[in-house]
Structures are given as C-alpha cells and as structure tokens.
C-alpha positions in Angstrom: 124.9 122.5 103.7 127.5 120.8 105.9 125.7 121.3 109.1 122.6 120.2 107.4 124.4 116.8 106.2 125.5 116.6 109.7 122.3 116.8 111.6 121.1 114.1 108.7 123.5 111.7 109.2 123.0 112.4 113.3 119.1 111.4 112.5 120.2 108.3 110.5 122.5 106.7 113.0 120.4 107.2 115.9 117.5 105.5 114.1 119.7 102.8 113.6 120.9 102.8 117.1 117.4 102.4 118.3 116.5 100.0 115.9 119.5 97.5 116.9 118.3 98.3 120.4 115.4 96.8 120.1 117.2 93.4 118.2 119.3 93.8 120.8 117.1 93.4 123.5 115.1 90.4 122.1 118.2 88.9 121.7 119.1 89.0 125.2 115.4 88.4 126.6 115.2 85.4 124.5 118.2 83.6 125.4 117.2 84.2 129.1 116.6 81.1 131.1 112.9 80.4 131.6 112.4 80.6 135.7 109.4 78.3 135.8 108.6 74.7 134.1 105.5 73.1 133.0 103.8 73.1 129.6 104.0 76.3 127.7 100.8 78.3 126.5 101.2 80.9 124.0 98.6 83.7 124.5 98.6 86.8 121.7 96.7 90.0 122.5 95.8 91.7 118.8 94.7 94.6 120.5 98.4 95.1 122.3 100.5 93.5 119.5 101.9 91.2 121.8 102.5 87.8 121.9 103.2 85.5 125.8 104.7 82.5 126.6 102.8 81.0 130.2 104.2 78.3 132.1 101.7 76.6 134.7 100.0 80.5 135.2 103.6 82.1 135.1 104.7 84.6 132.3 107.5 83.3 131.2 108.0 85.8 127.6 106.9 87.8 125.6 106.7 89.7 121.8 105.8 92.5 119.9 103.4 91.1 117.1 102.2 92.5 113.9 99.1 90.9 113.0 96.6 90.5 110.2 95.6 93.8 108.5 92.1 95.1 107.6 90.9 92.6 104.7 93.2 90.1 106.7 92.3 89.3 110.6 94.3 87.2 112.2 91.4 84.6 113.4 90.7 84.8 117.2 89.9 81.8 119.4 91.7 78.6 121.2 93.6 76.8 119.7 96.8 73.9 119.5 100.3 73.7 117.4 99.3 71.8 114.7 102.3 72.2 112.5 105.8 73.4 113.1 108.4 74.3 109.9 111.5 75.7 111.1 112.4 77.0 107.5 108.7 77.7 106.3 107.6 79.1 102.7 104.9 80.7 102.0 102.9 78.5 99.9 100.4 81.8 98.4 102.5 85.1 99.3 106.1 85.6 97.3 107.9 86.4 94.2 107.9 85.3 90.7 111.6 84.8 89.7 113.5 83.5 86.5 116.0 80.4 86.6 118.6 82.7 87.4 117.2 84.1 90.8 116.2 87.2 89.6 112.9 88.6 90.8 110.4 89.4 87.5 107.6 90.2 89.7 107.7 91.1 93.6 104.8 90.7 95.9 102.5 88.5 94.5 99.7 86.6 96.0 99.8 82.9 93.6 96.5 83.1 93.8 95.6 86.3 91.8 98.9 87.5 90.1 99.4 85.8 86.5 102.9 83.9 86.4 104.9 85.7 84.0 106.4 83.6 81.2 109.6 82.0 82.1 109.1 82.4 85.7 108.3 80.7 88.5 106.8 81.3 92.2 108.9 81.4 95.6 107.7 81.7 98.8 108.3 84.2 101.3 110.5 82.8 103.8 108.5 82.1 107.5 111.7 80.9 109.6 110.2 79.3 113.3 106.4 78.9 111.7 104.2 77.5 114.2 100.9 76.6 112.9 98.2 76.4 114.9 95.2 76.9 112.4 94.9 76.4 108.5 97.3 79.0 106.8 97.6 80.8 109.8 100.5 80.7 112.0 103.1 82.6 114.4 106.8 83.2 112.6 109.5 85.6 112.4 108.6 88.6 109.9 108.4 92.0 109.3 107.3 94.4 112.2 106.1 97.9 110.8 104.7 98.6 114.3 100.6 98.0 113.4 99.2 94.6 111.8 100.3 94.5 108.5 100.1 90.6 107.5 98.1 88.4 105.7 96.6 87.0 108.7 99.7 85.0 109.8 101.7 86.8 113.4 104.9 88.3 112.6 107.6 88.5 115.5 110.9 90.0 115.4 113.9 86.7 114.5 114.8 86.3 118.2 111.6 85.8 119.6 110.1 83.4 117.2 113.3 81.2 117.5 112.0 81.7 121.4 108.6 80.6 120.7 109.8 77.9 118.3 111.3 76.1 121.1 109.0 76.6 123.4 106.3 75.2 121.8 105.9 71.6 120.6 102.8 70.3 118.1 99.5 70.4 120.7 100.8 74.0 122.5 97.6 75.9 123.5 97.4 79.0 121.5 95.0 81.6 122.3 94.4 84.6 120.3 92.0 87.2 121.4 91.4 90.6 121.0 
C-alpha cells in the first residue's frame, strides 16, 4: 500500500512539475526582448492552437490557444483591436453569487440560466482582453489543450500580458483556420 502511495504521489508531482514548466517557460519567453520593431500583427492558427505576434514580416512570439468549441467557433477573418480591458468581465459567461461572495450557481450563461433569488451575476474574469470583434476577443484563460471556449481565445497569463502590450486599438488580427 506504501509503495503504491509512493508511485501516486511520484505521478502527482511530476504532473505538477511539467505543468509549472510550461508557466515557466511563457514566463521567460514573454519577458524576452522583442529583436525586431515595427507595428505588431497578431496572427492565430485554430487549426494549431496557436497564437503569433509579427513585426514588419518577423515572428516576434507566440502562444498556445484554446479556441471556440463545437457550438462556439471562434469567427475566422481579418480584423483590428477594437477594444482593450486589462481587467475584463465577462458580460454573459459567470456566476450567480449572494451579497456575501458565495457562489449559488456556477457556470452560467446570463442569457439562459434563471438568476436565483437573492443573487446576482459576476463575470468571469478576462485579464489582457483584446477585442478585435463583437464579444470576441484574445485573453488569458483556461487551456485544457483543445478549443474549449465560448468563442473568445484563451492564452496561458504570461502570454496575453505579452500580447496585451504588444497590441494597441487598430492591431491587425487575423484568424484563420
């Protein structure tokens, strides 16, 4: 039973280990200097989950993505920053919570989920959201490792800081398959 705890625990921390890794690593690649100037252009493959930064033709960075799910697409096409909200809420995806914090009802979409009584809605957080569409944007999320959003592109907290401060309102975006 010992052993067996062991080789559990072993599993457990090396998961960890390679999870961190990967934080790790955008941490470092985001904070490294950009080698080329110009105006940026973000470019996001759905078919790699990946996002890029370009500066006049160079690759300057880049992401792992999770995009819209089935039901969901992320829309594909060129376009510009409209919007950015360093400490974005979801205006239709959240929680219904009482006055004291406490969540009454997880994972609601405001839209279709009745408010309980004595409630009241709160956004999911979208730290570094950069619009560049209607209700569609790039911000730091979740990354299960396939699309999984509401249409929105999730990147890991490093790399949409990176992004963030890349990009300034009129940013090409182009999302493609």
């Amino acid at each position: 039973m010992r052993n067996r705890l062991s080789q559990v625990c072993a599993l457990g921390a090396t998961v960890l280990a390679l999870n961190a890794c990967s934080t790790v690593s955008d941490l470092v690649t985001s904070n490294i200097p950009e080698s080329h100037s110009g105006r940026p252009t973000i470019v996001v493959s759905l078919r790699h989950q990946e996002a890029y930064i370009y500066r006049a033709g160079h690759l300057t960075a880049s992401s792992r993505i999770s995009s819209g799910r089935e039901g969901y697409r992320t829309p594909t096409g060129r376009f510009r920053v409209i919007r950015k909200d360093e400490d974005h809420r979801s205006s239709l995806y959240g929680d219904y919570v009482d006055n004291s914090g406490h969540v009454v009802k997880a994972n609601v979409d405001s839209r279709r989920d009745p408010k309980p009584p004595h409630s009241h809605f709160v956004g999911t957080p979208m730290p570094y959201f950069l619009e560049f569409s209607p209700g569609y944007g790039l911000h730091q999320g979740y990354l299960p490792g396939v699309p999984a959003s509401h249409g929105c592109i999730r990147m890991p907290y490093w790399k949409a800081r990176q992004f963030y401060n890349a990009a300034h309102i009129g940013t090409p975006v182009v999302v493609k398959l």
